[in-house]
C-alpha positions in Angstrom: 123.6 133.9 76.1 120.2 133.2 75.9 118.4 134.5 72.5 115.1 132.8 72.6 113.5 135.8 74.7 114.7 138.5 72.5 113.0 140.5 70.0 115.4 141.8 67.3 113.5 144.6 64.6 115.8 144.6 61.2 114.8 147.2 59.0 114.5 146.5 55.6 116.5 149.3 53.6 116.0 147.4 50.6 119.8 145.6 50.8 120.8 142.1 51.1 122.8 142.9 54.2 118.9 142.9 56.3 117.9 139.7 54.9 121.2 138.3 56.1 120.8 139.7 59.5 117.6 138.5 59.6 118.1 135.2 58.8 121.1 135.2 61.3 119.0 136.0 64.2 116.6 132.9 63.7 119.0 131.0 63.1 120.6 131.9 66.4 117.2 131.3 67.9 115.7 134.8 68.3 112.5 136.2 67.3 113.2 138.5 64.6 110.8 141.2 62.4 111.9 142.6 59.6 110.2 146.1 59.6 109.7 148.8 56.3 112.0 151.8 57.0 109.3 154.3 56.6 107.9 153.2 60.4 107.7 156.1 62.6 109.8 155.5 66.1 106.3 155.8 68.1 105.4 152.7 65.8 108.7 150.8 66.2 108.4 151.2 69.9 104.9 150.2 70.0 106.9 146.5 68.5 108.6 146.4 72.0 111.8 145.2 70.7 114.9 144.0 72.5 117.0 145.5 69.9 
């Protein structure tokens, strides 16, 4: 599987789990944005992420 392309959004709930996952996704190679958890859906789409 190819991660490089991808564009993973965590959102930060203010936890150390998102930091982990976040970290685990560049290490793995994908392109990953941690986000505030107060974005509206019309501005976490306007991101375009993979997941």
């Amino acid at each position: 599987m190819n991660l490089t392309n991808l564009k993973i959004l965590v959102i930060n709930n203010y936890g150390q789990f998102c930091h982990l996952i976040h970290r685990a996704m560049r290490d793995l190679g994908a392109k990953s944005l941690m986000v505030s958890n107060e974005l509206s859906v019309d501005e976490i789409l306007e991101k375009e992420p993979d997941g």
